[in-house]
C-alpha angles and dihedrals in degrees: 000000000000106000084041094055114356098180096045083060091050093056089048098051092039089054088049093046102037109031088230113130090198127061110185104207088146089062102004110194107165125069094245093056088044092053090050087045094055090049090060103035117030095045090168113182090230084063089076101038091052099036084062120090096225112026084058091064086071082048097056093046093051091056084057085253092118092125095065101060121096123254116274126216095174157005125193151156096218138032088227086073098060118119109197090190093069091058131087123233090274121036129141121223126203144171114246097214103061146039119250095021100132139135122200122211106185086163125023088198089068108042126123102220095189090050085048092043089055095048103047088051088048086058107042077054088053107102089201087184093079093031092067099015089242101140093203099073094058095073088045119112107233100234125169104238108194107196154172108292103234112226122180093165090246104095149330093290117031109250108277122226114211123195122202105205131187120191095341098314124101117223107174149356135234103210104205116199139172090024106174127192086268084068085248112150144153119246127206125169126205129178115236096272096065100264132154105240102192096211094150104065081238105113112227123229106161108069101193123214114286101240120254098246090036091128087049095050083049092060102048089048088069097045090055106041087045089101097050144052090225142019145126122232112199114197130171130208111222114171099347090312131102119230124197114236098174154308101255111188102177112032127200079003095278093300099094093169096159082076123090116247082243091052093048085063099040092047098039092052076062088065117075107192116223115260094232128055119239108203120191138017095244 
């Protein structure tokens, strides 16, 4: 159904995920229309090469920004080509072309190679274009990215600083804590001025501690978001330095339902939608 109309799909998917019987793509005014708007309609080439986990790498180091990404053990096409060997106690592996496709190691004594083996193929087969109607991953290699494992002290995984960025300005940040391996995780939005934004609809009493380099994420949030009319740049800060997790362009796939109605029009009067269509990722 998909390939044979994929916006009737979408509307489809967006009505069983949102509850919301219209989707505006004609006169688009919420964030979440704007995001399915821009799926559709701005289908930039960089989009893909910098969606993906390890061809933005070439990305970050082009804007000048090399020091910020991770450190990096391995990069393959196959399982098969993993040598465990290479890798320290903790790492973290990953597949280039989806969200949520991560493996753990906390501890490289105690790790089932043929489990990881079968996940990790399962994965590379997953077309998570259609899984999540999100037409730039269609056109992603899917590469296996090994990787440092990111500790803060705080959690499993380090608090995660997302910057939601529109035409190169960042104009807020979503603060995620107490992530666990389920994807389960606690949100939280400030302006940047270290404000509590209440777009959940959750008050928040608990205003956690604004993070030492904040200015400077700030900053190269804006570097990195110059060349689009939305993304999201999700830093981390480990030991007093900043470290780059990814380039995210349609959050939540469009179906943030986690944001107050109040919040999807604040938010989507932020995005100013490009004047001309770009159709197509080629």
């Amino acid at each position: 159904m998909q390939e044979i109309s994929p916006i009737f799909s979408l509307r489809v998917l967006y009505f069983m995920t949102t509850k919301k019987v219209k989707l505006n793509l004609s006169d688009p005014e919420t964030f979440d229309e704007k995001i399915q708007w821009l799926k559709f309609y701005w289908q930039d080439p960089l989009i893909v090469k910098c969606g993906d986990k390890y061809t933005v790498r070439k990305y970050i180091k082009d804007k000048g920004l090399k020091e910020i990404l991770p450190r990096i053990y391995g990069s393959y096409d196959s399982p098969d080509e993993m040598d465990y060997n290479e890798y320290p106690s903790k790492y973290v592996i990953k597949t280039s072309n989806a969200c949520k496709t991560i493996i753990i190691v906390n501890d490289a004594n105690y790790i089932n190679k043929k489990k990881i083996k079968t996940q990790l193929e399962t994965w590379q087969n997953l077309d998570y274009s259609k899984t999540s109607i999100e037409p730039h991953y269609k056109y992603m290699f899917p590469k296996i990215i090994v990787e440092e494992f990111l500790e803060d002290g705080v959690g499993l995984f380090p608090t995660d600083y997302k910057f939601f960025c529109f035409n190169g300005k960042p104009k807020f940040v979503e603060v995620m804590t107490n992530r666990d391996e389920n994807h389960n995780i606690e949100r939280h939005f400030y302006d940047l001025n270290w404000q509590p934004l209440n777009y959940t609809g959750t008050e928040q009493n608990l205003v956690l501690k604004k993070p030492k380099l904040f200015d400077e994420m700030i900053r190269i949030s804006e570097i990195l978001s110059e060349d689009f009319p939305f993304v999201r740049v999700d830093l981390y800060e480990i030991k007093d330095q900043i470290i780059f997790g990814e380039l995210t362009f349609t959050p939540s796939s469009g179906m943030a339902t986690y944001f107050t109605k109040d919040a999807q029009q604040e938010v989507g009067n932020m995005l100013e939608l490009p004047r001309h269509k770009k159709v197509g990722f080629k």
